[in-house]
LUMSEPA-523197 format. One record per residue (C-alpha): residue number from 1; chain; y, x, z. Coordinates in nm, 4 decimals, always signed. Each point is the difference from the previous one (the first is absolute). Layout:
# LUMSEPA-523197
> NUM, A, Y, X, Z;
...
//
This chain:
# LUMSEPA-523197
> 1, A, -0.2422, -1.1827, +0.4274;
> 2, A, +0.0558, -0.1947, -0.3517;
> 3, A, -0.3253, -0.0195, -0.2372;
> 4, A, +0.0466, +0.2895, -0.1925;
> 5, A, -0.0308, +0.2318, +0.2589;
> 6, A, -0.2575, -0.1867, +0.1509;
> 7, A, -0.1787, +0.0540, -0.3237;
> 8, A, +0.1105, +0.4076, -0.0508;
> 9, A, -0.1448, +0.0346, +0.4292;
> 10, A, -0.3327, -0.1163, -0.1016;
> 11, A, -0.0432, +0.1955, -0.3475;
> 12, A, +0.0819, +0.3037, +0.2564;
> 13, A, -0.2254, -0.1144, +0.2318;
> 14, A, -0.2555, -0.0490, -0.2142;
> 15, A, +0.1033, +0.3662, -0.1489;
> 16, A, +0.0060, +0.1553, +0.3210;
> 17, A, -0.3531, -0.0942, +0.1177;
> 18, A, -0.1637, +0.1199, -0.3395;
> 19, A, -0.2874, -0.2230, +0.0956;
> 20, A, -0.0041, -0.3611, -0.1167;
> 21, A, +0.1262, -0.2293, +0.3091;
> 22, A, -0.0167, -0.3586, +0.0932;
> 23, A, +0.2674, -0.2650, +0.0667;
> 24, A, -0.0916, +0.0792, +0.3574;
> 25, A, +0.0599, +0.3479, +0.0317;
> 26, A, +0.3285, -0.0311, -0.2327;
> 27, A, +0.1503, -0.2675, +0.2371;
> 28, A, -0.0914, +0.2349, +0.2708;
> 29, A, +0.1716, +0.3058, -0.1876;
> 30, A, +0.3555, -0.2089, -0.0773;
> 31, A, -0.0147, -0.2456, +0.2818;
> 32, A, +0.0369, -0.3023, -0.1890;
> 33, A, -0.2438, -0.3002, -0.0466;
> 34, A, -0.2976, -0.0001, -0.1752;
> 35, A, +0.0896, -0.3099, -0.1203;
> 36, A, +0.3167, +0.1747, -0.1649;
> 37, A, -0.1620, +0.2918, -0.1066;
> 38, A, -0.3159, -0.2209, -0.1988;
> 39, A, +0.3278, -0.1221, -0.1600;
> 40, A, +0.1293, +0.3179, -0.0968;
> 41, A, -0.3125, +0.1363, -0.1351;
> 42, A, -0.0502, -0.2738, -0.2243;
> 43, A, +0.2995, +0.0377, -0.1336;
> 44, A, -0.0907, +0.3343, -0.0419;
> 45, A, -0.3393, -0.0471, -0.1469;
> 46, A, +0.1629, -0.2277, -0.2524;
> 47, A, +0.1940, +0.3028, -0.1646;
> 48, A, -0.3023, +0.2327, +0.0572;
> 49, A, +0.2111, +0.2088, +0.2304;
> 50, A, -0.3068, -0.0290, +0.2290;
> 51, A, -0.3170, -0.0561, -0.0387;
> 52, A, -0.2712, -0.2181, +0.2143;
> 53, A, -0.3749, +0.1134, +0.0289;
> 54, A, -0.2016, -0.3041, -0.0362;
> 55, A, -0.2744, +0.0959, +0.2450;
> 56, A, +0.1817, +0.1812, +0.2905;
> 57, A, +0.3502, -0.2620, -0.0449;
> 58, A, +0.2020, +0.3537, +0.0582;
> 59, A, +0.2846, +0.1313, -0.2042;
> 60, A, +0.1088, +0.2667, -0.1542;
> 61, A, +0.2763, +0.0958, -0.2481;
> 62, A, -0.0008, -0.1042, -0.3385;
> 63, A, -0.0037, +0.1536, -0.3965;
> 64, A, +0.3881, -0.1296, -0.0363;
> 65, A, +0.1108, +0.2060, +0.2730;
> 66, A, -0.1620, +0.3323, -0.1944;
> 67, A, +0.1683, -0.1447, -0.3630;
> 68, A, +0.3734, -0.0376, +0.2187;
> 69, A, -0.0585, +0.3104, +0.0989;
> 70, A, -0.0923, +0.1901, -0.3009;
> 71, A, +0.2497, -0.1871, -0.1704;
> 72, A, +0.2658, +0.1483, +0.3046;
> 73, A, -0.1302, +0.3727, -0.0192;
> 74, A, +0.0993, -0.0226, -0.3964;
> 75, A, +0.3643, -0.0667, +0.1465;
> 76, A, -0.0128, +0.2971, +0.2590;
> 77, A, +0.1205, +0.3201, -0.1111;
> 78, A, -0.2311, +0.1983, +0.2391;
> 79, A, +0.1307, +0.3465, -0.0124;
> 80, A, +0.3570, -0.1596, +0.0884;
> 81, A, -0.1865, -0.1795, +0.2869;
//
């Protein structure tokens, strides 16, 4: 599995659970390290596509993921969908 959809599993982990989750649970979820998946969420963090809370350490999804998707839905002719 190449990084990118490395990255795309864990934003749909992390959507799926609708509860913030840590690096533990996520590498249990995708089956990959947690080494690899601290590595992914940083990257992650860095573009605010997820967000870390700095008591618990879990994650959850990020404001840039709500702004791409706004920014999608304004592309989306919904009553041709």
């Amino acid at each position: 599995m190449n990084t990118i959809k490395r990255a795309v599993a864990v934003l749909d982990c992390l959507a799926a659970a609708r509860v913030p989750l840590g690096v533990t649970e996520i590498s249990k979820c995708l089956g990959l390290s947690k080494g690899t998946i601290s590595r992914i969420l940083s990257d992650l963090e860095k573009e605010q596509m997820v967000v870390q809370d700095p008591v618990s350490h879990r994650h959850a999804l990020g404001i840039k993921l709500l702004e791409l998707g706004l920014m999608a839905q304004s592309n989306v002719d919904l009553r041709s969908a």
